[in-house]
C-alpha positions in Angstrom: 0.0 0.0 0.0 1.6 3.5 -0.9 -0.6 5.5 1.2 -0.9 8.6 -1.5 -4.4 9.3 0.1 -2.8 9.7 3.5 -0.1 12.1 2.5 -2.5 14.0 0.2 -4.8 14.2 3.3 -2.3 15.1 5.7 -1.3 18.1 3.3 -4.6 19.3 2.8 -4.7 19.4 7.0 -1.6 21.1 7.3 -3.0 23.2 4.2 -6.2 24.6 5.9 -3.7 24.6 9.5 -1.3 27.1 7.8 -4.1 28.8 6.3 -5.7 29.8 9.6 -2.4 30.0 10.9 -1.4 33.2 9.0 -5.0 35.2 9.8 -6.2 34.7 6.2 -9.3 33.2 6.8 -11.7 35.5 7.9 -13.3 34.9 11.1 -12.1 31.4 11.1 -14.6 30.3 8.4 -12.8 27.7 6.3 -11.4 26.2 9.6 -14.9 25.9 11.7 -16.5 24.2 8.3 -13.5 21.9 7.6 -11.9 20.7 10.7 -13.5 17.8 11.9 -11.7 18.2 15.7 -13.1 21.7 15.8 -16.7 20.2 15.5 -16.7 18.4 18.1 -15.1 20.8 20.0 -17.8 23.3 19.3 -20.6 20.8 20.1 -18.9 19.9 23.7 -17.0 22.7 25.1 -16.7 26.2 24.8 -14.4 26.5 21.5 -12.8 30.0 23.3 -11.5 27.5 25.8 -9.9 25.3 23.3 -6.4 25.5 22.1 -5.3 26.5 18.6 -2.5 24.3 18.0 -3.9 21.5 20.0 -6.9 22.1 17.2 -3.8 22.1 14.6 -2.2 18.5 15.7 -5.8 17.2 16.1 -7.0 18.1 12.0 -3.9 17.2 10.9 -4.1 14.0 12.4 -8.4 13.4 11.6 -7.0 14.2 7.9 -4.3 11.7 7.8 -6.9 9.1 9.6 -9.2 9.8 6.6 -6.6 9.2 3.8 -5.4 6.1 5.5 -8.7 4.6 5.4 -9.5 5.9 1.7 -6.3 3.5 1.3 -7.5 0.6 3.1 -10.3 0.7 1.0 -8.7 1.4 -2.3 -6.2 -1.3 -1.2 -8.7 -3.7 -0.4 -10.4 -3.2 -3.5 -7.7 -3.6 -5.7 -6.6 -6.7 -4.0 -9.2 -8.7 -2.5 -8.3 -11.6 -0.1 -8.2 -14.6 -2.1 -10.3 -17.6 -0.7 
């Protein structure tokens, strides 16, 4: 397994992190609708209370959990267990 949908997840986290990161996203938009930690977050504490870069490690990591099981899937697809 090459794991190209892990990496390519695991950018696209670190992509929307750096993005935040530098105060380009206006009212913290893009990161509120695409950050899965930040969800929960939202639904069970206050978000104020929350750190950023724990918020950071967390999406990057949700992303790259993502991509590895796209992988597992594509993986499993293209070679199914023989019987």
């Amino acid at each position: 397994m090459r794991l190209r949908a892990t990496w390519a997840a695991v950018l696209i986290g670190a992509a929307l992190c750096l993005f935040n990161a530098t105060g380009r996203d206006p009212h913290n938009l893009f990161f509120f609708m695409f950050s899965i930690p930040v969800w929960f977050a939202a639904m069970f504490t206050d978000i104020h209370k929350v750190s950023v870069e724990w918020m950071y490690v967390l999406t990057i990591l949700a992303y790259a959990g993502l991509g590895f099981l796209i992988d597992l899937g594509v993986a499993r697809l293209r070679y199914p267990p023989k019987q």
